[in-house]
C-alpha positions in Angstrom: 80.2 68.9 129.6 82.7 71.4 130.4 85.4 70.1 128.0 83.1 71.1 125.1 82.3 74.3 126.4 86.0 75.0 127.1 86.8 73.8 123.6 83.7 76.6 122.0 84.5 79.0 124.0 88.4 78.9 125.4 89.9 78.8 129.0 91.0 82.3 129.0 87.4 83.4 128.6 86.0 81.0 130.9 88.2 81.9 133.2 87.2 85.2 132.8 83.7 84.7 133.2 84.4 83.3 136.6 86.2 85.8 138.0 83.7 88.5 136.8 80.6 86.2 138.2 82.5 86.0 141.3 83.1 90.0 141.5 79.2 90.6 140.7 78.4 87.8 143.8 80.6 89.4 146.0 79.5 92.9 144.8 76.1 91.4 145.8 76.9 90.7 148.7 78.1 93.6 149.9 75.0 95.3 149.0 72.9 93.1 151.1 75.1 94.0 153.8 75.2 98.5 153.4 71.3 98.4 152.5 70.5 95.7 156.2 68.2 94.3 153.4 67.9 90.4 154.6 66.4 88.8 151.6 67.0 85.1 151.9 66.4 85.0 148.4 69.1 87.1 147.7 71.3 85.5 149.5 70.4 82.5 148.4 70.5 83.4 144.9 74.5 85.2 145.2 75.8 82.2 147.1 74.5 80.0 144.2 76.0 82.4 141.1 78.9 82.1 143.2 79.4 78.3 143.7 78.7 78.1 140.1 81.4 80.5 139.0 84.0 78.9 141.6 82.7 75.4 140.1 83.7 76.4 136.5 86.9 78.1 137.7 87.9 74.6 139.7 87.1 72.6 136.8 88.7 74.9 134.1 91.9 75.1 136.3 91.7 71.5 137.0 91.7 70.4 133.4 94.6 73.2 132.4 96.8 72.6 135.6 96.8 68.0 135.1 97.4 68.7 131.9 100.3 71.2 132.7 103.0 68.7 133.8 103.7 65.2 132.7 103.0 63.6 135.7 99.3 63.7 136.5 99.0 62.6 139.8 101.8 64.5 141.3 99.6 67.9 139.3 96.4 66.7 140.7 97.9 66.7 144.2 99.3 70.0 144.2 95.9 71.4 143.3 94.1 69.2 146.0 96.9 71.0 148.4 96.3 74.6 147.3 93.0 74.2 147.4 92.9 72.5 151.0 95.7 75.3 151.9 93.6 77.9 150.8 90.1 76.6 153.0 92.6 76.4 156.0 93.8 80.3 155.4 90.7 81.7 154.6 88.9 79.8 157.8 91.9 81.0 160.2 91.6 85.1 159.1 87.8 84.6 159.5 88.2 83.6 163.2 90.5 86.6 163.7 88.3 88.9 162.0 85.6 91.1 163.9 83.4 92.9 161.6 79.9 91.5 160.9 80.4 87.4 159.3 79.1 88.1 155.5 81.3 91.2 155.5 84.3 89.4 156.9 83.1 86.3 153.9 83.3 88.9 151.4 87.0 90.3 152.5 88.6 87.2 152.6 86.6 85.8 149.5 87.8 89.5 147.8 91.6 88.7 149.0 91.7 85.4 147.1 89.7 86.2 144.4 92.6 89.3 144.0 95.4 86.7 144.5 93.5 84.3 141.8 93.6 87.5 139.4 97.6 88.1 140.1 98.0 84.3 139.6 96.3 84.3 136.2 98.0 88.0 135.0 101.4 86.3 135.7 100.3 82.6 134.4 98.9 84.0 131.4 101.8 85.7 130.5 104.2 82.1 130.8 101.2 79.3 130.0 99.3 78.3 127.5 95.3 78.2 128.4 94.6 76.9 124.8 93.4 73.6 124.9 95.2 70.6 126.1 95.6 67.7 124.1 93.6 65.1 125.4 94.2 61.4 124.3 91.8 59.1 123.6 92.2 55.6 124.1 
C-alpha cells in the first residue's frame, strides 16, 4: 500500500516523483502535439503515467494534509474543496482558451502543476512531510 511505500521511501520524495512524472507526461505531450505525430499509444500511454503520478500525489497529500490538523473531517473537506475548486478553474480557462485542446490540457495542467510546486516550496519550508503518526486501534 502506499503507507508502506511512503514510510520506505518518505513524502518529500514521493512527492517529488510525482511532480517529475507529471513534467515528463506533460513534456510528452507536448511532443505529440509539435511533431502532429497521433499515436494513440502514446497518448494513451502519457495520460496513464500521468493519472498515476496525480494518484500518488492525491494520496500522499491526502494522508499528510488529514493528518495535518486535529480535526479530520473538517481537513478532509478542505481537500475535497480544493480539489473540486481546482476541476471547476481548470474546466472554465479551458472553455476560454483557443489553441488546439491537448495544447490548451497541457497549459492549464502546466499552470497547476507550477502552483502545486509553489505550494510545496512554501509548505515544505513550515510543515513536516515526515511521517504522520498513525494510531492503531
Amino acid at each position: 500500500t502506499m503507507m508502506k511505500f511512503v514510510k520506505i521511501v518518505g513524502g518529500k520524495r514521493v512527492i517529488l516523483a510525482c511532480v517529475g512524472l507529471l513534467a515528463v507526461a506533460l513534456t510528452s505531450f507536448l511532443i505529440m502535439t509539435a511533431t502532429h505525430i497521433n499515436v494513440p499509444i502514446w497518448f494513451f500511454l502519457s495520460s496513464c503515467l500521468m493519472y498515476l503520478a496525480t494518484s500518488w500525489g492525491f494520496s500522499v497529500g491526502s494522508l499528510f494534509g488529514s493528518n495535518a490538523i486535529a480535526n479530520k473531517a473538517l481537513g478532509s473537506s478542505i481537500l475535497s474543496f480544493i480539489n473540486i475548486f481546482c476541476a471547476v478553474i481548470g474546466v472554465i480557462v479551458l472553455g476560454y482558451l483557443n489553441f488546439d485542446e491537448l495544447i490548451d490540457f497541457v497549459i492549464v495542467c502546466s499552470f497547476f502543476l507550477l502552483a502545486a510546486i509553489c505550494c510545496y516550496a512554501w509548505l515544505s519550508q513550515k510543515a513536516s512531510f515526515e511521517q504522520p503518526s498513525i494510531k492503531k486501534k
